[in-house]
VOGUBA-177853 format. One line per field, with one value per residue (C-alpha): residue number from 1; residue in three letters; chain; x, y, z. Coordinates in pm, 1 decimal. Example, Ala and Ser with C-alpha at 12.3 -4.5 7.8 and 13.67 -1.06 7.14 Angstrom:
! residues 2
nr	1_2
rest	ALA_SER
kette	A_A
c1	1230.0_1367.0
c2	-450.0_-106.0
c3	780.0_714.0
! end
This chain:
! residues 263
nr	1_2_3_4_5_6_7_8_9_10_11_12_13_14_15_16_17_18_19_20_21_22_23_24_25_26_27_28_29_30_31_32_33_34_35_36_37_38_39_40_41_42_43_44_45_46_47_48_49_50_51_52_53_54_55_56_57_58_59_60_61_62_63_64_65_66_67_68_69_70_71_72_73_74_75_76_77_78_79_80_81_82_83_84_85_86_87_88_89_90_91_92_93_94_95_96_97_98_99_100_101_102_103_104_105_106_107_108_109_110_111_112_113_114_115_116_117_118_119_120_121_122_123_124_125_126_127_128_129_130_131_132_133_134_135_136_137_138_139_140_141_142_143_144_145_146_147_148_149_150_151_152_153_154_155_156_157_158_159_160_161_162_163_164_165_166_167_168_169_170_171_172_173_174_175_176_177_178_179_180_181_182_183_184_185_186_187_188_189_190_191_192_193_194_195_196_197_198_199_200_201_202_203_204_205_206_207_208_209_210_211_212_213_214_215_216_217_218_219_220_221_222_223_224_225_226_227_228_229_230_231_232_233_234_235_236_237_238_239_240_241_242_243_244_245_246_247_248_249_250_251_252_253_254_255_256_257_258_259_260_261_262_263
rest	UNK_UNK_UNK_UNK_UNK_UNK_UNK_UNK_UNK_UNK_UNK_UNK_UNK_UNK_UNK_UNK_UNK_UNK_UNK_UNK_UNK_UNK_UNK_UNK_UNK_UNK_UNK_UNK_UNK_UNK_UNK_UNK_UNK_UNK_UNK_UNK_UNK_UNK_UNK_UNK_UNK_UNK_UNK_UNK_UNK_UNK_UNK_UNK_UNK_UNK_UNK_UNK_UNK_UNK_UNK_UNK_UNK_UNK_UNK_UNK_UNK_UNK_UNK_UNK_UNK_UNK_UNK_UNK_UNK_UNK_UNK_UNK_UNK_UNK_UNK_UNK_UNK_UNK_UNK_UNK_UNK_UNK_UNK_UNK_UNK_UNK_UNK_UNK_UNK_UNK_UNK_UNK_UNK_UNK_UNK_UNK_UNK_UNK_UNK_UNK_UNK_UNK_UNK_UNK_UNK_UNK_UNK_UNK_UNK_UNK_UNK_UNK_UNK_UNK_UNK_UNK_UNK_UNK_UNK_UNK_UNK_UNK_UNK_UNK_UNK_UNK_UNK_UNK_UNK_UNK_UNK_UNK_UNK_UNK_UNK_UNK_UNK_UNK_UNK_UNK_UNK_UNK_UNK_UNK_UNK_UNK_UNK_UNK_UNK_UNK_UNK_UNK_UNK_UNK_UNK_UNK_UNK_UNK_UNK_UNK_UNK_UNK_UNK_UNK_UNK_UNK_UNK_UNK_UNK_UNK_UNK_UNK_UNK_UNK_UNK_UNK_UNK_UNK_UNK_UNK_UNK_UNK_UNK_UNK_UNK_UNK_UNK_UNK_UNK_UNK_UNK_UNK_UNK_UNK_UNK_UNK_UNK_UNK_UNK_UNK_UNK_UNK_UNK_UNK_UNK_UNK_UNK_UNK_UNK_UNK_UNK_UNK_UNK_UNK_UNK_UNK_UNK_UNK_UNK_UNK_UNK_UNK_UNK_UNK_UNK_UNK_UNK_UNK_UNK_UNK_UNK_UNK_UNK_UNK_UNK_UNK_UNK_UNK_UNK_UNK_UNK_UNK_UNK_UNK_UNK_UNK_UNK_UNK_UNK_UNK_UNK_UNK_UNK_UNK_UNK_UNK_UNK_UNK_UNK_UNK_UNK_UNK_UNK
kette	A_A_A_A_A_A_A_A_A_A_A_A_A_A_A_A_A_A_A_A_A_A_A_A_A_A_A_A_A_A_A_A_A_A_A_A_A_A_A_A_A_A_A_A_A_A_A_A_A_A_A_A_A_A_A_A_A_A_A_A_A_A_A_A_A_A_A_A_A_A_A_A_A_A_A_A_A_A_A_A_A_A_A_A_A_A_A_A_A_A_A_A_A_A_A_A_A_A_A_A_A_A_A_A_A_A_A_A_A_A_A_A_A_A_A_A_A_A_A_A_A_A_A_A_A_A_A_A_A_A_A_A_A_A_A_A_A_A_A_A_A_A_A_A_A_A_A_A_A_A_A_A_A_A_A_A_A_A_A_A_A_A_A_A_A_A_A_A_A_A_A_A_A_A_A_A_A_A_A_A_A_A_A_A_A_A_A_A_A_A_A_A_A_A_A_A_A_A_A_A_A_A_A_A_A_A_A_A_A_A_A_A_A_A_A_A_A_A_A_A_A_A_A_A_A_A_A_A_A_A_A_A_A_A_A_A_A_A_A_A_A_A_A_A_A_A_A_A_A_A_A_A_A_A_A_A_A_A_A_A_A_A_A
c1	2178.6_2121.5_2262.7_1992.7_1877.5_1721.4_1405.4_1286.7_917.7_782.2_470.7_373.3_53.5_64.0_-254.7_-338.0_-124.9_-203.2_-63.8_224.2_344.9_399.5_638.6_911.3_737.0_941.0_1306.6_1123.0_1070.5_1417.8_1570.9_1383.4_1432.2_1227.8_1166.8_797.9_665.0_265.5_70.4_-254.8_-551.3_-429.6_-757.3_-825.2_-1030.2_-931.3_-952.7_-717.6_-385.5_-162.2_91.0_362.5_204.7_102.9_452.4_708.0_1012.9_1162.8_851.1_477.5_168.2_-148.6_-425.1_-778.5_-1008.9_-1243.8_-1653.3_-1807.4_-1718.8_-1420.3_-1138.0_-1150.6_-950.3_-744.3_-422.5_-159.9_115.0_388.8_635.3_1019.9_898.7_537.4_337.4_190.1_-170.0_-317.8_-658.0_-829.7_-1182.1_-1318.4_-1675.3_-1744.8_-1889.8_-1951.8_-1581.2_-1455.6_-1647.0_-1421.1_-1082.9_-888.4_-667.4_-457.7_-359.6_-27.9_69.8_453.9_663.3_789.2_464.8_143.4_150.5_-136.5_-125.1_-425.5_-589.9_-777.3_-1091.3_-1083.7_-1373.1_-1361.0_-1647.0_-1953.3_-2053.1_-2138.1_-1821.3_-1657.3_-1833.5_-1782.9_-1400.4_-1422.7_-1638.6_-1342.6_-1100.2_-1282.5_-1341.3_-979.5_-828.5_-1040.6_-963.6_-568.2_-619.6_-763.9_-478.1_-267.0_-468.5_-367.0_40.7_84.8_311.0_170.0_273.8_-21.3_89.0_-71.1_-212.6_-397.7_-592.0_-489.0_-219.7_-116.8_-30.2_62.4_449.5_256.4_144.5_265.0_-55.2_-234.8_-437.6_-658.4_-725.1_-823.5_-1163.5_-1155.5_-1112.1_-769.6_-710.3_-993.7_-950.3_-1215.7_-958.1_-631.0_-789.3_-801.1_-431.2_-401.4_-568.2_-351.4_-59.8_-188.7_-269.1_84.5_123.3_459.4_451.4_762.5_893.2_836.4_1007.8_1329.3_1277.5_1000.4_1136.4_1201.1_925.8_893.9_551.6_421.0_165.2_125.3_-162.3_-121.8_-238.0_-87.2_301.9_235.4_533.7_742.9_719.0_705.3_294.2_266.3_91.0_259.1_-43.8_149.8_293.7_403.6_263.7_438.8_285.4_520.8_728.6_831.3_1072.4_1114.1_1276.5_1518.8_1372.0_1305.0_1577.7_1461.2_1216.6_1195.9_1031.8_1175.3_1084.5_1279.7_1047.4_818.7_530.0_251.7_157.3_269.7_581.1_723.3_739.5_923.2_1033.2_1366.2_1327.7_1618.5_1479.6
c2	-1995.5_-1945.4_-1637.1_-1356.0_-1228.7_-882.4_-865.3_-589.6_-549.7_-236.6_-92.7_64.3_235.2_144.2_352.6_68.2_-176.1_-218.8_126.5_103.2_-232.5_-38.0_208.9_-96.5_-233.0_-517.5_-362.9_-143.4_-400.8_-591.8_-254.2_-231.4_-615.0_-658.2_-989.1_-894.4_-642.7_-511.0_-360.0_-162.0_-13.2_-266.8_-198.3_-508.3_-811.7_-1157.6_-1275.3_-909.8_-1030.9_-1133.8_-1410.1_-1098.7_-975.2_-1341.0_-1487.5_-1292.8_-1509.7_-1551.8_-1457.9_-1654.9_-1392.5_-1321.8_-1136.3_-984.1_-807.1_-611.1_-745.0_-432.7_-261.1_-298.8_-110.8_-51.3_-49.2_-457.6_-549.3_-767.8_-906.4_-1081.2_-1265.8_-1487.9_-1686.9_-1849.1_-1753.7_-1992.3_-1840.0_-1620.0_-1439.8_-1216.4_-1284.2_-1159.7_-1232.5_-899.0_-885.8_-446.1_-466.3_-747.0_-657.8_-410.4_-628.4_-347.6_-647.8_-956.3_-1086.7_-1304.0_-1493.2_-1562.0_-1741.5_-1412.4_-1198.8_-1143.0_-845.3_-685.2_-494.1_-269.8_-20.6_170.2_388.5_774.3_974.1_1222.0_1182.1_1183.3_1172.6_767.6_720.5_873.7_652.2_388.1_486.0_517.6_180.3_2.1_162.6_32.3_-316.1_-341.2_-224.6_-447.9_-748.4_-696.0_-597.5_-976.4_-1120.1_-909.3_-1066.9_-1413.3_-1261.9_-1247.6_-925.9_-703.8_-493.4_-313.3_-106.3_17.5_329.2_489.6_795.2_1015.9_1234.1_1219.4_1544.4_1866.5_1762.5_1499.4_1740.1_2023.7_2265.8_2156.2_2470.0_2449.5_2055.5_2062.3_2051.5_1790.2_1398.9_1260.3_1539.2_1546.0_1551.9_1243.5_1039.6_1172.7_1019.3_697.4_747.0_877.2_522.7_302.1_505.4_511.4_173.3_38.5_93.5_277.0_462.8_322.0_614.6_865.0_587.2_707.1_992.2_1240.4_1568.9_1450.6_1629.0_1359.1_1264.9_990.9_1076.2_1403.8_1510.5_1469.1_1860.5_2186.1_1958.1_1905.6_1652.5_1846.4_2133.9_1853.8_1934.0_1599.4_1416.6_1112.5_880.2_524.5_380.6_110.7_72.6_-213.5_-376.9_-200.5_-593.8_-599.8_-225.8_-361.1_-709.5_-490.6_-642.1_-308.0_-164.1_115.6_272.7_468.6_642.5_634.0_954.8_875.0_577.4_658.4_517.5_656.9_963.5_734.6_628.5_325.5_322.6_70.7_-115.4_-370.5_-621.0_-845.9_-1186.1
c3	1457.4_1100.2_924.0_889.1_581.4_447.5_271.7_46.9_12.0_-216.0_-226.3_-578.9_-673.3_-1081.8_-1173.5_-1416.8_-1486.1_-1839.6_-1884.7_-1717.3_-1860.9_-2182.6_-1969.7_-1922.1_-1625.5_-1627.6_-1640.1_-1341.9_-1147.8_-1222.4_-1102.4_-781.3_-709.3_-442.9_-242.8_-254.7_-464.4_-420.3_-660.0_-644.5_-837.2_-1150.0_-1247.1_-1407.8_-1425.4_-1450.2_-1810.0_-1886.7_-1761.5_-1965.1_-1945.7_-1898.1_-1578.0_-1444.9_-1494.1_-1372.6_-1267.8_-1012.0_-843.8_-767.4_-830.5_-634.1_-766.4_-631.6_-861.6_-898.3_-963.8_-913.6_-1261.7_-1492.7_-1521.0_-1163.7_-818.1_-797.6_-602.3_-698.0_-547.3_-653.9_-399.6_-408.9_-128.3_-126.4_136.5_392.7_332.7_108.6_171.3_-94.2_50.2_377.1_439.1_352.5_52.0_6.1_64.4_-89.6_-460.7_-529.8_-489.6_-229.5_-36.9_-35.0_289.5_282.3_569.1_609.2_849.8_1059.0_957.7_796.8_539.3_380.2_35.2_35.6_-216.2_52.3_-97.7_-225.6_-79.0_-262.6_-448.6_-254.9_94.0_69.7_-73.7_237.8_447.1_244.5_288.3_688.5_702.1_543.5_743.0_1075.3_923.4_787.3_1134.6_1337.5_1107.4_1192.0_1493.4_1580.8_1397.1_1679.2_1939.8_1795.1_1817.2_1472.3_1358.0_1097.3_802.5_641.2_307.6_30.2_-75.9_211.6_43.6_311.8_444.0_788.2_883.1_779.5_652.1_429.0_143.1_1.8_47.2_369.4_414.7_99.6_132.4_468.8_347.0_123.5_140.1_191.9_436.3_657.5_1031.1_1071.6_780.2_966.6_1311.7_1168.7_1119.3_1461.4_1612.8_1421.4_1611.2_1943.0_1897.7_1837.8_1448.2_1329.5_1011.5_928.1_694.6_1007.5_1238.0_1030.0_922.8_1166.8_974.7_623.1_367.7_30.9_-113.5_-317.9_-514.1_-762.2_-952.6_-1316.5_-1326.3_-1311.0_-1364.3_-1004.2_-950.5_-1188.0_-909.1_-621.8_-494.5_-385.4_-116.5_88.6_80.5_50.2_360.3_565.9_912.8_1085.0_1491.5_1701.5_1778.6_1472.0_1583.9_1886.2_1763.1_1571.3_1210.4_1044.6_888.1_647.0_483.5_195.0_-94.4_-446.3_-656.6_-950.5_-1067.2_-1298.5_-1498.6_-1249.0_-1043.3_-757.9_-716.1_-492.0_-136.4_58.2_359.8_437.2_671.3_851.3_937.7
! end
């Protein structure tokens, strides 16, 4: 049998990728060297990237944008190994407008990098937020049907549970803490998803994301909103090895989140 080998995939909420490409985004990413490395809210449209951001050796680059507004929500993903497939259109078009998800089929799994929606700022855009939760879920969840092995990451917009955030009391009321948002999370478990971070660590309080008010990550009142939910095979087969969450990168109020994989 062939030798295996370990693959690191990060996560990374850039908050504008413009921005953060004049905060030595490249040196960054050479740090983190990642096999794949996802992006979201890059918040930009096609004609903005630059030949920087497109052509990053050693690794191929997959973008979906935006066509709702500029300056607004886009993944990106950038991979060592070209994918088999790559999906950034859906058939939905209220979902797919706003550029929220690349789907990249691989040999040994199909991973999606998703932006999913704040709904924080009206009561559409919460329903807009729990519409694409349902859509997105039931999408993988015919993929499963098909026995493909998932790994859905990206920003989520939510805490899980109480551990997730540093003040759960006072945001109970507000989105990316409501119970109808932490159900969804609840489903994906039930329904065979591990929150891979938890998987290694159930007591372990780190977050993700800060506010850039009130020196919020300064004082650590963050909110673990950026995950990796693998199908429960892939545990079982023994290919997930760690997760983690890197604090010390800077650049955005996120920070990277990550997974390694032995195939």
């Amino acid at each position: 049998m062939p030798d295996k080998k370990q693959l690191k995939i990060i996560s990374w909420n850039v908050n504008g990728l413009r921005a953060v490409m004049n905060k030595e985004f490249t040196k960054t990413i050479r740090n983190l060297d990642a096999d794949i490395l996802l992006l979201q809210e890059t918040k930009l449209q096609e004609g903005q990237r630059t030949e920087e951001m497109i052509a990053l050796p050693p690794y191929d680059s997959f973008w979906s944008y935006s066509t709702l507004k500029k300056g607004y929500s886009g993944v990106a993903a950038y991979s060592k190994t070209t994918p088999l497939n790559v999906t950034t259109s859906f058939g939905r078009p209220e979902f797919d407008v706003e550029g929220r998800v690349i789907q990249m089929d691989y040999q040994d799994f199909t991973l999606f990098n998703v932006y999913f929606p704040n709904g924080q700022m009206s009561d559409d855009r919460l329903k807009y937020k729990l519409d694409f939760y349902d859509w997105l879920l039931a999408h993988a969840d015919t993929l499963r049907s098909q026995g493909k092995s998932l790994i859905i990451t990206g920003d989520f917009n939510t805490a899980h549970n109480e551990i997730d955030l540093k003040h759960p009391g006072p945001n109970s009321k507000f989105s990316g803490f409501l119970r109808i948002e932490r159900d969804v999370l609840d489903r994906m478990v039930e329904n065979g998803y591990v929150d891979t971070f938890r998987y290694f660590y159930p007591d372990t309080v780190k977050y993700s994301w800060w506010s850039y008010r009130f020196n919020a990550r300064k004082n650590n009142a963050g909110w673990r909103i950026d995950y990796f939910f693998v199908t429960r095979d892939l545990i079982d087969k023994g290919m997930v090895k760690e997760a983690f969450i890197d604090n010390e990168v800077q650049g955005s109020d996120h920070c990277p989140v990550g997974l390694i994989l032995e195939i």
